[in-house]
N, C-alpha and C positions, 0 to 999 in steps of 0.2 A: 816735544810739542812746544810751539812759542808761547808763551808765557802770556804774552800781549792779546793774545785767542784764544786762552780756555775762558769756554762759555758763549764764545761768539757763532751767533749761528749765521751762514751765509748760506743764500738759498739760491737755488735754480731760478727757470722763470715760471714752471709750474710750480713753484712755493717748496719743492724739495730742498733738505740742506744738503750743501756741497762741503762734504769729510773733509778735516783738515790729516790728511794724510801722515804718517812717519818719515814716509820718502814717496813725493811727488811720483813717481815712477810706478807702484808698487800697493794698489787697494788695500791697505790696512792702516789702522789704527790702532796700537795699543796702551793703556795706561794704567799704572800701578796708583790710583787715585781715592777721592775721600770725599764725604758728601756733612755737611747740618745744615742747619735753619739758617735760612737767608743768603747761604754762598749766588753768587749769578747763577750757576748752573744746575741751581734745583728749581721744579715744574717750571719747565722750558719746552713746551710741545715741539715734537719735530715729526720729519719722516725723510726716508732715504731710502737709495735702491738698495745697500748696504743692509747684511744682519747683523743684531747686534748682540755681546754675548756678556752678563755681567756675572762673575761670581764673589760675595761677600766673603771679606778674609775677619772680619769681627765686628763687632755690632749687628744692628737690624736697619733697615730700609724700605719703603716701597717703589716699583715701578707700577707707572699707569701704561695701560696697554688699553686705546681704545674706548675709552673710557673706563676702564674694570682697573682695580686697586689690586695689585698682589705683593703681598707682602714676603720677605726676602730675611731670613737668619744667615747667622754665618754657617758657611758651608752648603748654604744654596747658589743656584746658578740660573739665571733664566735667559732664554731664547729668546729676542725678538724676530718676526720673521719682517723679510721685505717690503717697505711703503708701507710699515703701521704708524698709526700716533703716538708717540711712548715721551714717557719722562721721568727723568727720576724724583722722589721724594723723600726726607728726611721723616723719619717716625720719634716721637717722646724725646723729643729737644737733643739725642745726641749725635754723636759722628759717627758713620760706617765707614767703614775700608773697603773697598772693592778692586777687582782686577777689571778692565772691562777693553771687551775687543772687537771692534765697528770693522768688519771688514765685506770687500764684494766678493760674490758668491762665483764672480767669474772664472778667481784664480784657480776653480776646482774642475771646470772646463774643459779637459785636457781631448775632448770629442766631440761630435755632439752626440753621439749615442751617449756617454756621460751627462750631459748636462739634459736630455732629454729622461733620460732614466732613475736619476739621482738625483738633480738640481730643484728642477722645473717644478716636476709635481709637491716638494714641499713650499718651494718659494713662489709660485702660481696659485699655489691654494688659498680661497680664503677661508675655511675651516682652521688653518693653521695660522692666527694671528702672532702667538706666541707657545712657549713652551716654558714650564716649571721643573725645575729637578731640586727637590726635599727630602728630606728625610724619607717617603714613600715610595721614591723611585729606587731602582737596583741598581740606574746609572750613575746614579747623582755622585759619588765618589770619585767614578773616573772620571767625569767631566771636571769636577772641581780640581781635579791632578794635572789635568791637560791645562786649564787656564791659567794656575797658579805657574805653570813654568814658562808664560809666554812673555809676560817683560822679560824677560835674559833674554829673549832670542826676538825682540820685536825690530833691531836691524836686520836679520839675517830672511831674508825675500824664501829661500829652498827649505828652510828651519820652519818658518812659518807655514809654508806651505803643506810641508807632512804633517803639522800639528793639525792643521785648523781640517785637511782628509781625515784625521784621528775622530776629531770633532763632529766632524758632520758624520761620521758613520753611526755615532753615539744617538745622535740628535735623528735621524732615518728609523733607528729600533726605536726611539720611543716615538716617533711618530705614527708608528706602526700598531703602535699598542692604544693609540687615542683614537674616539670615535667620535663621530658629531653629537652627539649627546653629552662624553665626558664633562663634568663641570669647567674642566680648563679650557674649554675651544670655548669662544663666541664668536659668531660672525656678527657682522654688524653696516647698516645699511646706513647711516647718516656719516661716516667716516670721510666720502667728497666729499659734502656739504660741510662740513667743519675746515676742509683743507683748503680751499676755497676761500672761506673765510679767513683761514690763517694768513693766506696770500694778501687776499686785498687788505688786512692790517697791517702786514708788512711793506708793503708797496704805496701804503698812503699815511701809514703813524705820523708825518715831519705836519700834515694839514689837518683840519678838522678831520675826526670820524665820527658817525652819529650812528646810534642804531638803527636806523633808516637804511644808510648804507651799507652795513654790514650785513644786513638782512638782504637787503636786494642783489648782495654781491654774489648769495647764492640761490637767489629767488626764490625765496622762504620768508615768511611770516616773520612779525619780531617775536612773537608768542614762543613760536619753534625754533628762533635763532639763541635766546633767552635761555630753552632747553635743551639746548645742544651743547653751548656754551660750560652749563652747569654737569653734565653730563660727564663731558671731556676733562675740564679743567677745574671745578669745582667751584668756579667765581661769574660773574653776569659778563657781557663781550664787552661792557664801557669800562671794567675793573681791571676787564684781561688786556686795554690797550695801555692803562695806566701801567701796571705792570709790566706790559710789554716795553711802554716807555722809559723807566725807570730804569729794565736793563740795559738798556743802548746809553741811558746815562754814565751806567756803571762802566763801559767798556769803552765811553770817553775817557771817564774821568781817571782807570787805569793806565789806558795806551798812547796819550793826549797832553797836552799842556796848556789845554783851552781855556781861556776863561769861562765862570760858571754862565754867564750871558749869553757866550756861543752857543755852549750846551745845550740849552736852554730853547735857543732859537731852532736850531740842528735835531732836536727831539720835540717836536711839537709842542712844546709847553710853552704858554702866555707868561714866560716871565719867570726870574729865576727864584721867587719868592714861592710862588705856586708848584714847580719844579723839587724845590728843598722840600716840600712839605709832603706831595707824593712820593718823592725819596725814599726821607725817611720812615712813610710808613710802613715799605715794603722793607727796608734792610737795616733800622732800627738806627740809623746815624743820617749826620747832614752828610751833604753831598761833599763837602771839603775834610770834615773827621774820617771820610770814607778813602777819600785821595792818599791823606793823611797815614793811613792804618796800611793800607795797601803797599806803598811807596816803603813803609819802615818795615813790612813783612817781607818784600820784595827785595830787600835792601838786605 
């Protein structure tokens, strides 16, 4: 993966992110990767046609699914299914290790009685937002066996493809064994309404956003935009544009040679004074010790 794009999310025009692929050619994504406090690519809401499959190689983590918090040790693996809002999150200030593998559910297609029989019904369902494999599942081993061996084989297109059939046959028995009651399924009805919103954030951050319009972009109350907000992301939608902004900062200031003014202008911010100070409150440096850190990590 380019260096210059982990963490950059680039979305469709219905506000889906567009995968940054291994090989343009070839629906997957694999990486042997690492998450703590403040990296760009932690609580980063997204969604994609794409399932997404993480299993922790040490420490702990969470993902957010939908709003719902589920927590990750090492040697778990969790499922997200098709079009959810998911993010990851750092837990107790440290780093986790993770395997994680964004791929579409197409390459498994080989029919359509295939993808009608096997595909569709988990990836069509909204009972099935995601899935959990812990210590209580009987699966959870061999899934953790199957992801732990897909970076070695994340150029090889036929490699991947018999793995990730391994995978979803694992991921079909435990679906099979979930009910709509289970504590692990929530459906959940405000999930547009958030997506929506995420769109016209992304599509208007460089100008004013007010919660006026963020509310109206899903024609909803501020009261209920306020609770949605909170729900999904954990922060108000005026905080989450800050933040939002802050990252589009970060992935100037990484991939860029801009001055902090351009920045500044090019991220809706009044000024690079104002800019520096939301910055730093999201990723604990100014915006130039951030350049700075990066460039000599990088280096």
């Amino acid at each position: 993966m380019n260096r210059d794009l982990m963490g950059l999310i680039v979305r469709n025009d219905d506000g889906a992110e567009i995968v940054n692929y291994d090989d343009p050619g070839f629906p997957s994504y694999i990486y042997d990767g690492w998450i703590q406090p403040k990296v760009t690519w932690e609580k980063v809401p997204h969604f994609h046609e794409d399932v997404e499959l993480v299993s922790v190689k040490s420490g702990s983590m969470a993902y957010v699914v939908n709003g719902k918090t589920l927590m990750l040790h090492e040697g778990d693996t969790i499922f997200v299914n098709s079009n959810q809002i998911h993010y990851s999150m750092s837990v107790n200030d440290e780093t986790a290790k993770y395997v994680i593998c964004v791929i579409h559910p197409s390459i498994l297609t080989a029919s359509v009685k295939v993808e009608m029989d096997a595909i569709k019904p988990i990836t069509d369902n909204p009972d099935i937002p995601y899935v959990r494999f812990r210590y209580i599942n009987e699966f959870t081993k061999d899934m953790y066996n199957l992801m732990m061996e897909l970076p070695d084989i994340r150029n090889d297109a036929f490699a991947i493809t018999m793995q990730f059939f391994k995978i979803w046959e694992i991921i079909r028995k435990q679906c099979a064994v979930l009910g709509k009651d289970d504590p692990e399924v929530m459906t959940d009805s405000h999930k547009q309404l958030f997506k929506s919103m995420m769109l016209y954030i992304s599509e208007n951050y460089q100008e004013t956003v007010t919660l006026d319009g963020i509310a109206a972009s899903a024609n909803i109350s501020k009261s209920m935009c306020n609770n949605i907000f909170h729900k999904y992301v954990g922060e108000s939608p005026v905080s989450y544009v800050m933040h939002f902004r802050a990252r589009k900062v970060a992935e100037y200031l990484r991939s860029t040679d801009m001055s902090l003014g351009q920045i500044a202008e090019k991220t809706g911010f009044n000024g690079v004074s104002y800019m520096s100070e939301t910055f730093k409150k999201f990723f604990e440096a100014s915006p130039r010790d951030y350049r700075k850190q990066w460039r000599r990590n990088d280096g």
